[in-house]
N, C-alpha and C positions, 0 to 999 in steps of 0.2 A: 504494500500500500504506500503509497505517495504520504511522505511525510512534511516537504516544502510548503511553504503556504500558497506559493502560486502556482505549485502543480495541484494541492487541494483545491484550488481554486477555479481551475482551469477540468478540474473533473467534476464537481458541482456544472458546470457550464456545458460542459458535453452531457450530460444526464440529462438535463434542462433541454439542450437542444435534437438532443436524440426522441425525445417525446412528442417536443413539438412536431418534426421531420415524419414522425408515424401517422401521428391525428392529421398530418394532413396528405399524405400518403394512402390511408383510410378512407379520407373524403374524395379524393380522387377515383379510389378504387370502387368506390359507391356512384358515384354520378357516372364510371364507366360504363358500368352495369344497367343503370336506370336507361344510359341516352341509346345500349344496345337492347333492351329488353323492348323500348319505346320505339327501337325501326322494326327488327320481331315482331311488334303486334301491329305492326303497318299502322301503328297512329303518330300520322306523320307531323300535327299540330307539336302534339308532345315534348315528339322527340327534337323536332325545330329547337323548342323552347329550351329543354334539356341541352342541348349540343352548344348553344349559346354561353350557358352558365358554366358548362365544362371547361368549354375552351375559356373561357376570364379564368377558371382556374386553373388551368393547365397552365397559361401563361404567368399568373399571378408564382406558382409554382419554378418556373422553369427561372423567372426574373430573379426568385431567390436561392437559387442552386437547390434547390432539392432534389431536383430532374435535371438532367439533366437538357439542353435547347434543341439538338435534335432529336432525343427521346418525346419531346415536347412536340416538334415539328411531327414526326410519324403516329402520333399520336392523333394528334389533330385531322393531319391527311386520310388517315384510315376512318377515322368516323365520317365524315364529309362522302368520302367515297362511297361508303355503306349507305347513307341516308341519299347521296344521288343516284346510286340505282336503285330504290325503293322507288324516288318520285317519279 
């Protein structure tokens, strides 16, 4: 165990921000699902709506390193493609 005060310190801060990185990790992983279940049931209103809020968070996301910007970009590209061959 880290005895220094600023490697204690600096381990409270990665715990801190390993948590956060998850819960929003979580929330991505939930609106991926939702904006794929919403082209799925061909309610294309939905899923419009859905794919809107995903990508602010995909990007909100990608802006603060948690994804990485092309995991972000193929993320993006592939829902768009899915809900364009639905319409």
């Amino acid at each position: 165990m880290a005895t220094h005060a600023s490697a204690l310190k600096a381990h409270r801060q990665s715990v801190k921000n390993r948590e956060h990185n998850r819960q929003f990790r979580s929330r991505l992983r939930s609106a991926l699902k939702s904006v794929r279940a919403a082209i799925a049931g061909n309610d294309l209103a939905e899923a419009k709506t859905a794919l809107k809020q995903t990508i602010s968070l995909i990007d909100k996301m990608a802006s603060k390193g948690i994804i990485h910007r092309n995991a972000a970009g193929r993320y993006k590209s592939r829902l768009s493609t899915r809900l364009a061959a639905r319409s």
